[in-house]
N, C-alpha and C positions, 0 to 999 in steps of 0.2 A: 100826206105822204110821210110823214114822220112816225106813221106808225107800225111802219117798216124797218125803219130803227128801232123803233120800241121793242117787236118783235126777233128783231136778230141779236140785239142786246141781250134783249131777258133769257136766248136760248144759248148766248155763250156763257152767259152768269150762270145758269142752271147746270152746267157741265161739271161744276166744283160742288152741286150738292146743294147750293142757297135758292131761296127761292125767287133770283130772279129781278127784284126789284129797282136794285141799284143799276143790274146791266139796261134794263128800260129805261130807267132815265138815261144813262149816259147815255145810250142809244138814240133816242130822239134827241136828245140835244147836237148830237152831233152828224144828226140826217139833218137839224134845223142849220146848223153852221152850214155843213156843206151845199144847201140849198141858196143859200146868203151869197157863198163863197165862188159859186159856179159864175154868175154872170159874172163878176170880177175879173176873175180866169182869162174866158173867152176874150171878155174886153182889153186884155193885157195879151192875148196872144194874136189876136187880128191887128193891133195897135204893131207888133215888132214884125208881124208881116210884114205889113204896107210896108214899115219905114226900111224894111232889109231892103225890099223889094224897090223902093224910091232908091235904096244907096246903089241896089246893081244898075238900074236905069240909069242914073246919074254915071257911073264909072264906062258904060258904055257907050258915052258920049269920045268922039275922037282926040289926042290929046293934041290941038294946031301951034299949039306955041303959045307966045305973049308972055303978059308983066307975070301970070298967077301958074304957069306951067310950073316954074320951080315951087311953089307953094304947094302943088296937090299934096305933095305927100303928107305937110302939117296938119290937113284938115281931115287926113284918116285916125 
């Protein structure tokens, strides 16, 4: 897959006249980053899902009183 990068690299390098080579590498190098970098992502945006999603659950519970009712608000 990174040779896709290679490819769009070496055609913006070639814009300025060179032949290209420097923008291939940088090009694959940074299809290989982004390749690396994708599952991270994902795993860091389903991760503050959940946990938004736990904190509305959680505040949708009814507030009845007791020892911790004046506390909610420190645990926001």
């Amino acid at each position: 897959m990174s040779i896709f990068g290679a490819l769009l690299g070496a055609a913006i390098d070639r814009t300025d006249g060179d032949s290209g080579i420097k923008g291939a590498i940088i090009g694959a190098s940074l299809q290989k980053a982004a390749s690396a970098l994708a599952p991270i992502a994902v795993t860091f945006a389903i991760g503050w899902a959940v946990q938004k999603a736990a904190g509305m659950a959680w505040d949708a519970f009814p507030d009845i009183g007791g020892d911790d009712s004046a506390s909610d608000k420190a645990r926001r």
